[in-house]
Each structure stands twice: as structure tokens, then as C-alpha cells.
N, C-alpha and C positions, 0 to 999 in steps of 0.2 A: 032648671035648678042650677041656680049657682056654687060654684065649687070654692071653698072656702082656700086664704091664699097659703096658710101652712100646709094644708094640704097636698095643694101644687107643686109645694117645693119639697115634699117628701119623696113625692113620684117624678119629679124630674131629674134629669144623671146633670152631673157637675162635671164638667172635662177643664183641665189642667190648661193653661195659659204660662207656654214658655219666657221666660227673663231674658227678652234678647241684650241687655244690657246684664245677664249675668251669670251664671254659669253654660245655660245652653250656647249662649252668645259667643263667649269665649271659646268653648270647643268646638264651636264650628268656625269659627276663623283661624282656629289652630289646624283644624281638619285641610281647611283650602290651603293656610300658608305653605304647610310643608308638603302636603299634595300637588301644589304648585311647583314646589322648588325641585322635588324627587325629580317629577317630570323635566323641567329644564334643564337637569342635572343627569339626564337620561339622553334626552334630546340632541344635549352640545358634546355627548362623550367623544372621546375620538378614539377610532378601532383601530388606527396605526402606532397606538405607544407601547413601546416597548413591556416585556413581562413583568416587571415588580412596578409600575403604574398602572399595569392592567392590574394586578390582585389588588394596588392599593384605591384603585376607582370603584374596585368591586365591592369591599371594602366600607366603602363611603355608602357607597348606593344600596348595599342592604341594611346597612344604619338608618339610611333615611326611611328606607323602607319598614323597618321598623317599627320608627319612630312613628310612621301613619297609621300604621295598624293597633298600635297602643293608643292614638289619639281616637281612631274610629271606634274602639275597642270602647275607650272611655265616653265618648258621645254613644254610645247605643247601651252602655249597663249602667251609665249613673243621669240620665236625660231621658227620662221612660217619658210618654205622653199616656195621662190617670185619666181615667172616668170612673166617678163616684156614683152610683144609684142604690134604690132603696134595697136592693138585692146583695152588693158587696161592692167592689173596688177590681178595677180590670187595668193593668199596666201594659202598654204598648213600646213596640220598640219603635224610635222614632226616624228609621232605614228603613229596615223591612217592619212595613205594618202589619202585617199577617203573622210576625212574629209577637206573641202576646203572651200573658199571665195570668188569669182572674182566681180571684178568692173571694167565696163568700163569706158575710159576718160571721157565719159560725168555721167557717175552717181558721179563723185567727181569735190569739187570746185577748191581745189588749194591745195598745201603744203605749212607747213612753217617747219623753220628749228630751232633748238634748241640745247641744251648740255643739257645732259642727267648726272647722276651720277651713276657709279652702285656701287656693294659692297662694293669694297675695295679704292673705293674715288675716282677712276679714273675719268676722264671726258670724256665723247665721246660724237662725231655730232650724232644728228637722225635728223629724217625728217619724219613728222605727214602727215599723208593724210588727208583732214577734207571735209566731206560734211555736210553742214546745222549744224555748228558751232562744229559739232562732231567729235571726232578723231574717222578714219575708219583703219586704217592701219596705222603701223608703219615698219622703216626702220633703224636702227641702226647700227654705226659701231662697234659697240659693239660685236654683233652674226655676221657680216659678214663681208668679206675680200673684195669682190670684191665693198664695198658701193657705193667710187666715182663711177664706172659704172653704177651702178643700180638707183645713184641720176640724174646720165645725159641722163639716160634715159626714165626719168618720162617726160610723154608730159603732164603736167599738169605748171599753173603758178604758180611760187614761190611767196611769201606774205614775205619773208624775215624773219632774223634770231626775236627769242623772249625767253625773260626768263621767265621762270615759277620757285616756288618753288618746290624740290621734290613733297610737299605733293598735291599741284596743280597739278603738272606730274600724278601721282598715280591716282588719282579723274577723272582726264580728260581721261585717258587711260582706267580706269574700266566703262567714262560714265557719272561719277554723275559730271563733271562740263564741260562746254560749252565754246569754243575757241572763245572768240570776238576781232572784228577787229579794 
């Protein structure tokens, strides 16, 4: 018996296809560059300077440090790697794999969709997952190539497009503000 192709594609999971030309791509070259530099910045110090270059190298070297940990920080909660099946949506961290999320369709209400700004002013679609007024998940074309797929394949209702201010964005993403309808 032949199995029909809608079918197929009902029962099969859809995983996520990183933008190495754009967001993911970026934060990991952010990740190396200054990962790179801490360490050579680490490397070349010299333990014979005197005390107010030592606090002032010290100084520097927890800055950078940092500064990598905000960048790894930003590569592992906004670069989730998705898989979509007929059950729900399962977000992976993309460091540690074994660190994960899933929701099934019924633990989420609906998505709405938006523009997003990142860095360098561009504009891109995402699409919020929100249960009980809260953002659960995010989708961006930003981090991924294959987005249209992955948004046609949300069995969830759409609540249609909304603008928010960045700083709104930022708030409702970390938590501290609430999607109302």
C-alpha cells in the first residue's frame, strides 16, 4: 500500500537549518573572535608589572571575559536548533545538546508574527510561540534558512502580524512583559 505524500509530510519532523550567513553565523564568529583574543590576552600578560597594571590587566581580562560569556550566552538562548513533528516543536540548545525544551501543540496557545531588528538594522520576520500571554519560543529568519518551512509547519493558530518596540521585544523575550490580545 502506498502511502499518500501529505501524509508523509505530516509524520515526518522538520529540524531547523542554521543561516550561517546570519545570525547563527555571526555569533559564532563573535564567540571565536573574542575567545580568541581573551586567550592571547591571557597568554602574553606579564606577571612582573607592577600593582596598578596588575589591577588594570585584571581589569581588561574580566571584561573580555565577559564579554564571551554574554556572546556564548547569546549563541545558546537566541540560536536554539528546532524540530517540528506531528506531536509538537522541541528546541535544542546548540552547545550542550542534551540541553532541550519541547512543547506539545496543546501546551501552546497560538503564534503571532512580527519584525524583529537585529544588529546591523536589518529587518527580519520571526514568529513568537505564546502560552498564557508568554513568549515560549521563538523562530526567526534571522538564525535560519529554511524559516518559511518551519512557519508552515507550526499546527498552532496564527493571531497575525504585531509591532512591538525593540525594547518591548527584549522584555517580552527575557519574560518581564506579557503579550496581550
Amino acid at each position: 500500500m502506498q502511502q499518500n505524500p501529505t501524509e508523509k509530510q505530516s509524520t515526518a519532523s522538520i529540524k531547523s537549518q542554521f543561516k550561517i550567513t546570519g545570525g547563527f553565523g555571526f555569533l559564532v564568529i563573535l564567540n571565536l573572535i573574542f575567545g580568541y583574543l581573551t586567550l592571547k590576552i591571557l597568554l602574553s600578560s606579564d606577571n612582573t608589572a607592577d600593582e596598578t597594571t596588575f589591577s588594570s590587566s585584571l581589569l581588561v581580562i574580566f571584561f573580555l571575559i565577559g564579554l564571551n560569556l554574554l556572546f556564548l550566552w547569546l549563541l545558546m538562548s537566541f540560536a536554539k536548533s528546532i524540530i517540528i513533528d506531528k506531536n509538537g516543536i522541541t528546541f535544542r540548545n546548540p552547545v550542550f545538546s542534551f540541553i532541550m525544551k519541547k512543547y506539545f501543540w496543546s501546551d501552546l496557545d497560538y503564534y503571532i508574527e512580527l519584525e524583529e531588528e537585529s544588529e546591523t538594522g536589518a529587518v527580519h520576520e520571526a514568529l513568537w510561540l505564546i502560552k498564557d500571554h508568554q513568549v515560549k519560543g521563538r523562530i526567526s529568519a534571522f538564525f535560519y534558512s529554511n524559516y518559511k518551512e518551519l512557519k508552515s509547519s507550526l499546527r498552532l493558530k496564527n493571531r497575525g502580524k504585531r509591532n512591538y518596540t525593540p525594547i518591548f521585544q527584549l522584555l517580552a523575550i527575557v519574560g518581564l512583559k506579557q503579550i496581550t490580545d
